[in-house]
MARDORO-974005 format. One record per residue: y, z, x of N, C-alpha, C in turn. Coordinates in steps of 0.2 Angstrom, whole numbers, padded with zeros to 4 digits, always signed. Layout:
N
YZXYZXYZX
...
end
This chain:
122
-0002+0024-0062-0004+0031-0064-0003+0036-0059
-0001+0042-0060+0000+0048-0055-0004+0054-0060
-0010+0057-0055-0013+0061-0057-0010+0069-0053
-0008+0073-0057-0005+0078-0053-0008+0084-0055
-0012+0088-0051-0016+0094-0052-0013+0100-0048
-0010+0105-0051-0007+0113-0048-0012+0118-0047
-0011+0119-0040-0016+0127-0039-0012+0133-0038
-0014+0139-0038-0010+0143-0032-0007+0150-0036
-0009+0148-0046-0008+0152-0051-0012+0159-0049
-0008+0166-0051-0013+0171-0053-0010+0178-0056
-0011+0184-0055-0006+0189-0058-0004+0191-0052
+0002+0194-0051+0003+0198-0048+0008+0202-0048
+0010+0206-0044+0015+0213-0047+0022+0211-0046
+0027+0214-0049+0033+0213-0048+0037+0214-0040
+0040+0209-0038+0041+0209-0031+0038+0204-0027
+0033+0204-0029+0027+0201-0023+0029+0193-0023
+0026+0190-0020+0027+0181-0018+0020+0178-0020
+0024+0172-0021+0017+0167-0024+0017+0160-0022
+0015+0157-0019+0015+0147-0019+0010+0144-0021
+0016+0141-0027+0011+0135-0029+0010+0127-0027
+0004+0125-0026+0004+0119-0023+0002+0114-0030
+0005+0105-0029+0004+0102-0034+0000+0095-0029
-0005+0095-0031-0008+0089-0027-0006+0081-0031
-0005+0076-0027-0004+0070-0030-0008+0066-0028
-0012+0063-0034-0016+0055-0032-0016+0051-0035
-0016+0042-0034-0015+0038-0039-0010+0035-0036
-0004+0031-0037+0000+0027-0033+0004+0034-0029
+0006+0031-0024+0010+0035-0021+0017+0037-0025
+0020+0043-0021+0025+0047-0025+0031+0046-0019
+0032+0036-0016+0036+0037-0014+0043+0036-0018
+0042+0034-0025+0047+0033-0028+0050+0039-0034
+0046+0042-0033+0046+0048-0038+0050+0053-0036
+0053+0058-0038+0056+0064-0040+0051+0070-0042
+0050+0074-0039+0046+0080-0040+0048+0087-0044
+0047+0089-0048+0049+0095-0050+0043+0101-0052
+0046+0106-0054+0042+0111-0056+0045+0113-0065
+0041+0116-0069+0043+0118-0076+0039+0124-0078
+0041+0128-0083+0036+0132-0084+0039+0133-0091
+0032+0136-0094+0033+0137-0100+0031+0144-0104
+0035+0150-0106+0031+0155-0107+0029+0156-0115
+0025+0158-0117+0021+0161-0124+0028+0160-0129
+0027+0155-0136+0035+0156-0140+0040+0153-0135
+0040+0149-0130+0048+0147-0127+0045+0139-0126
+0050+0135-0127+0052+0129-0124+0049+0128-0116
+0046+0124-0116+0048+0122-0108+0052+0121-0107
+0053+0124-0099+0060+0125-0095+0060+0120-0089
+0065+0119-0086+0065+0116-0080+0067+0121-0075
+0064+0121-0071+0065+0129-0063+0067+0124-0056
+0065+0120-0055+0065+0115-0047+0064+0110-0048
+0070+0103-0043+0065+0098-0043+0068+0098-0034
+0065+0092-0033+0068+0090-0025+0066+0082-0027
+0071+0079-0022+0071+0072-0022+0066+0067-0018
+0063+0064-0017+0059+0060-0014+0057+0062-0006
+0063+0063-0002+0065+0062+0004+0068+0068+0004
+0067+0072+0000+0068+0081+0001+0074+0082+0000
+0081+0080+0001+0088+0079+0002+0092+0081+0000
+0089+0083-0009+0093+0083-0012+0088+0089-0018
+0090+0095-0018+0086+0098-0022+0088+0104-0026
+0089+0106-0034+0091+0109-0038+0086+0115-0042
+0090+0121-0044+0087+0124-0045+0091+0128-0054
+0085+0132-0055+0088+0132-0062+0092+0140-0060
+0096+0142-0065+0100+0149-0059+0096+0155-0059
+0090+0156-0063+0086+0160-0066+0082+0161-0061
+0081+0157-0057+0077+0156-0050+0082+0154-0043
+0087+0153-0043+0091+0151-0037+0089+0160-0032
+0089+0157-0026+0090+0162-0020+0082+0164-0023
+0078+0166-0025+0072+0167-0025+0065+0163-0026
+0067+0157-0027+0061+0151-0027+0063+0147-0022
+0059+0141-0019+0060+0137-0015+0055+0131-0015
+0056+0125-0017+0054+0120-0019+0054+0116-0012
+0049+0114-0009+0049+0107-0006+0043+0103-0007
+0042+0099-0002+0036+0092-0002+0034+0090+0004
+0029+0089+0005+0026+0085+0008+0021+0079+0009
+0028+0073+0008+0024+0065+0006+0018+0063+0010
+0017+0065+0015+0011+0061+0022+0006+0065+0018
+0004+0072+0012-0003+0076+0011+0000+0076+0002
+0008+0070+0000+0006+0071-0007+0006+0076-0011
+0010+0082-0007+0010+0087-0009+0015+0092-0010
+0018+0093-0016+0022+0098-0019+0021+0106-0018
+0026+0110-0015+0025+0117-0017+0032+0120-0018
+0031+0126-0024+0034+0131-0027+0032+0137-0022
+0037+0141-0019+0037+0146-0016+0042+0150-0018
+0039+0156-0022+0040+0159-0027+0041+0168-0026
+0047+0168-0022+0048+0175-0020+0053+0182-0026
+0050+0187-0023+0053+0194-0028+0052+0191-0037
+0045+0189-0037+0044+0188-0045+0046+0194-0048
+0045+0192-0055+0049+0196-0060+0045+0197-0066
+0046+0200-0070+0038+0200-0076+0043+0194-0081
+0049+0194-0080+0051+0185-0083+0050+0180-0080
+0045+0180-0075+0043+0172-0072+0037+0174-0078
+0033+0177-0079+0027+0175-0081+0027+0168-0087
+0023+0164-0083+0022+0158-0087+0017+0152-0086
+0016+0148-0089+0013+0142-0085+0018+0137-0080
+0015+0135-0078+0020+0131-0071+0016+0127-0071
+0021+0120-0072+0019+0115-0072+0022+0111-0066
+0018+0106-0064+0022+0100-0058+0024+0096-0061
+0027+0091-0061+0030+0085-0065+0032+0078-0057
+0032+0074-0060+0035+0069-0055+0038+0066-0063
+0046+0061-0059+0049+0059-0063+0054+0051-0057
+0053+0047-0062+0060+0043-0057+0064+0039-0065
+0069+0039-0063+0076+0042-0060+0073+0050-0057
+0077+0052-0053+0080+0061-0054+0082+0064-0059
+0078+0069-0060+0083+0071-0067+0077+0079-0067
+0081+0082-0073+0079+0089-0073+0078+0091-0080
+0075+0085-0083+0076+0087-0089+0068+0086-0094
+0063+0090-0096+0058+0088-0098+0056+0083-0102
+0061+0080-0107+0059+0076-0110+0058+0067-0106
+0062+0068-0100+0063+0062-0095+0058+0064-0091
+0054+0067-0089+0048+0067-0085+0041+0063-0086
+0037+0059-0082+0036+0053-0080+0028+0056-0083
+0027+0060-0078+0020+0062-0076+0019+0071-0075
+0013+0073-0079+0013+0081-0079+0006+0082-0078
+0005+0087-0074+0000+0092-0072-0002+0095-0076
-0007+0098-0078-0011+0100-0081-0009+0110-0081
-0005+0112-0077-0004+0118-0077-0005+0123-0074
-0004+0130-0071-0007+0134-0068-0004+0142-0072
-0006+0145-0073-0006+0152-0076-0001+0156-0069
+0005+0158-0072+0007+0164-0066+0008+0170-0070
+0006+0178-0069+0008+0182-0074+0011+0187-0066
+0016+0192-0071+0019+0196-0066+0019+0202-0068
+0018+0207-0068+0016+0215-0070+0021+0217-0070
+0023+0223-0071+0030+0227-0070+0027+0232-0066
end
C-alpha cells in the first residue's frame, strides 16, 4: 500500500504561482510513476503531469505545458506540482496519484491522494 497525502492547495489570484507537495508513505515509490490530476465542479478528472521514477521522462497535458512543472524527490518520497501564471481554469482539486506501468490515464492509476483544493480568482 501507498498512502499519498497533497498540501500546498489555496486561492489565489490570476497569474500568481503555487506548489504543491505530495508526500508518500508505505512501500517505497521506487517502482511507481508519479503523476498529478485535477478535477473541477461538473468535469471528469483530468490528467495535468506525470514524471517517471527516475525523473527522465516527463509529460504534460497542453493545457498546462510551459506553465507547470512536475518533479520528484525519491530520497524525502516527495512529489511536487509547480504551478506558474495560474488561470481561473486551473481551479480545481489536485490530486497526486502513483501508478506503475506509466501511463497518464485515470482509470490506470494505482494509488490516489486524498486532494488539495486550488482556486484562482480573475
Amino acid at each position: 500500500q501507498v498512502q499519498l497525502v497533497e498540501s500546498g492547495g489555496g486561492l489565489e489570484q490570476a497569474g500568481d504561482s503555487l506548489r504543491l507537495s505530495c508526500a508518500a508513505s508505505g512501500r517505497t515509490l521506487s517502482s511507481y510513476a508519479m503523476g498529478w490530476f485535477r478535477q473541477a465542479p461538473g468535469k471528469e478528472r483530468e490528467f495535468v503531469a506525470a514524471i517517471s521514477w527516475g525523473g527522465g521522462r516527463t509529460n504534460y497535458a497542453d493545457s498546462v505545458k510551459g506553465r507547470f512543472t512536475i518533479s520528484r524527490d525519491n530520497a524525502r518520497n516527495t512529489v511536487y506540482l509547480q504551478m506558474n501564471s495560474l488561470r481561473p481554469e486551473d481551479t480545481a482539486v489536485y490530486y497526486c496519484a502513483a501508478s506503475t506501468p506509466y501511463n497518464t490515464a485515470p482509470s490506470k492509476v494505482n494509488y490516489w491522494g486524498q486532494g488539495t483544493q486550488v482556486t484562482v480568482s480573475s
